[in-house]
matplotlib code that plots the C-alpha trace (Angstrom):
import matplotlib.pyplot as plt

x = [43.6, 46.9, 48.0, 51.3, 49.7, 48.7, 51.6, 53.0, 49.9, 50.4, 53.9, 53.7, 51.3, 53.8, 56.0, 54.2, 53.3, 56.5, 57.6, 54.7, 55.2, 59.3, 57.9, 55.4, 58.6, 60.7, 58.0, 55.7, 55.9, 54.3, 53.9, 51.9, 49.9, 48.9, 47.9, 45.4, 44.2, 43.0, 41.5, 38.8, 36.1, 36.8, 40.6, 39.4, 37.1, 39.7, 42.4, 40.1, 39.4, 43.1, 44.2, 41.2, 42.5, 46.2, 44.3, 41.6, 45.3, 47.0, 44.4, 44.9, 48.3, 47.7, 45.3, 47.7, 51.5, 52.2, 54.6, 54.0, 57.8, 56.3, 53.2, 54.6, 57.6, 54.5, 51.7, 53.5, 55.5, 52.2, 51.0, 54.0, 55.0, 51.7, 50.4, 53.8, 54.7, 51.1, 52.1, 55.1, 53.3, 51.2, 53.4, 55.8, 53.4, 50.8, 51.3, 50.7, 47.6, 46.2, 46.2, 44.8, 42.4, 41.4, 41.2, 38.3]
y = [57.5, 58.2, 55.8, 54.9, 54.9, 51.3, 50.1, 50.8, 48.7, 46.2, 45.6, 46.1, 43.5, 40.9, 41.7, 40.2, 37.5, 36.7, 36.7, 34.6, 32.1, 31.9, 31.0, 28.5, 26.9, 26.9, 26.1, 23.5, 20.2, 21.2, 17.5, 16.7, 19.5, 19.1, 15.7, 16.6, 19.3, 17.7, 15.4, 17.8, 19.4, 22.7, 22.2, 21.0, 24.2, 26.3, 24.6, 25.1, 28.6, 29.1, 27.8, 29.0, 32.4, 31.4, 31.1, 34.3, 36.5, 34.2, 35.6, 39.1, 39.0, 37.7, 40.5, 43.2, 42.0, 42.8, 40.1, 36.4, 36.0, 38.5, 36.5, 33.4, 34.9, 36.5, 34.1, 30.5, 30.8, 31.6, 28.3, 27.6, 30.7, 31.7, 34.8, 36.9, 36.3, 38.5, 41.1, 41.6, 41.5, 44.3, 46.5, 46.3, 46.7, 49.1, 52.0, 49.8, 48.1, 51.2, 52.5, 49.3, 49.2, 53.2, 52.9, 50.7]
z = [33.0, 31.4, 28.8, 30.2, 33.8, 32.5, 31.6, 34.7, 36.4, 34.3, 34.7, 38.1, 38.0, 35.5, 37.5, 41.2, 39.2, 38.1, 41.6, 42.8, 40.4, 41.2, 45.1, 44.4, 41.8, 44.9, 47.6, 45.5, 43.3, 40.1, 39.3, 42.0, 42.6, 38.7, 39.1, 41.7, 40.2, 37.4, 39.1, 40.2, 38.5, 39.2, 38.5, 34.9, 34.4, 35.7, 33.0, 30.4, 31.2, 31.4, 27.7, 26.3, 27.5, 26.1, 22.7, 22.6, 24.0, 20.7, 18.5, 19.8, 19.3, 15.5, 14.9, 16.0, 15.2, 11.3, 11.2, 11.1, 12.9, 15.4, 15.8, 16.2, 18.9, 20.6, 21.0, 21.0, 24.5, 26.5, 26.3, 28.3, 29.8, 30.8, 31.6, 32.4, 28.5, 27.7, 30.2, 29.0, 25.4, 26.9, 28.2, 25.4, 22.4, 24.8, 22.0, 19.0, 20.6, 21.1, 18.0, 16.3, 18.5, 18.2, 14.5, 15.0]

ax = plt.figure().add_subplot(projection="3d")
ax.plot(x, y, z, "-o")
ax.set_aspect("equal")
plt.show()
C-alpha cells in the first residue's frame, strides 16, 4: 500500500479519536468513571496495558527523533494526551520513520 495512503488512515483514525474523546469530555465525568475503573481488575489490566503502551511509543519516539528537545516535545505529552499525541507523531514524522526503520 502506498506510503502516504497510511497517513491518511491514520489521521483519519486521530482524527475520530479526537472526536470521540471531545464527546465522552462533554457527555462523561472522567472523575468518576476513573474511580470505578480502577476499581476493577480488568480496568487495572487495561491501565497498565495503556501506559505501558505510552512508554514502548516513548521509546520509539527516542529511537527515531535526533533531537533530545524533539524527544522530549514528542514523547512527554502522551502520558497525558494519550494516543491522539502518537497519531499526530505518526502522521507528521511518517517519512522519517520509515526510513529509520528501512535502514534496518
Amino acid at each position: 500500500m502506498n506510503s502516504n495512503i497510511w497517513r491518511i488512515i491514520i489521521a483519519i483514525l486521530g482524527a475520530a479519536f479526537t472526536a470521540l474523546l471531545l464527546w465522552a469530555t462533554v457527555r462523561g465525568d472522567f472523575m468518576a468513571e476513573g474511580a470505578a475503573l480502577i476499581t476493577m481488575p480488568w480496568g487495572r489490566v487495561s491501565l497498565a496495558d495503556l501506559y505501558l503502551g505510552f512508554v514502548l511509543y516513548a521509546l520509539a519516539v527516542w529511537v527515531i527523533e535526533p533531537s533530545v528537545k524533539g524527544r522530549l516535545f514528542w514523547a512527554l505529552p502522551v502520558f497525558i494526551l494519550g494516543n491522539v499525541w502518537s497519531a499526530l507523531w505518526v502522521v507528521v514524522r511518517w517519512k522519517v520513520i520509515r526510513e529509520r526503520v528501512s535502514r534496518h
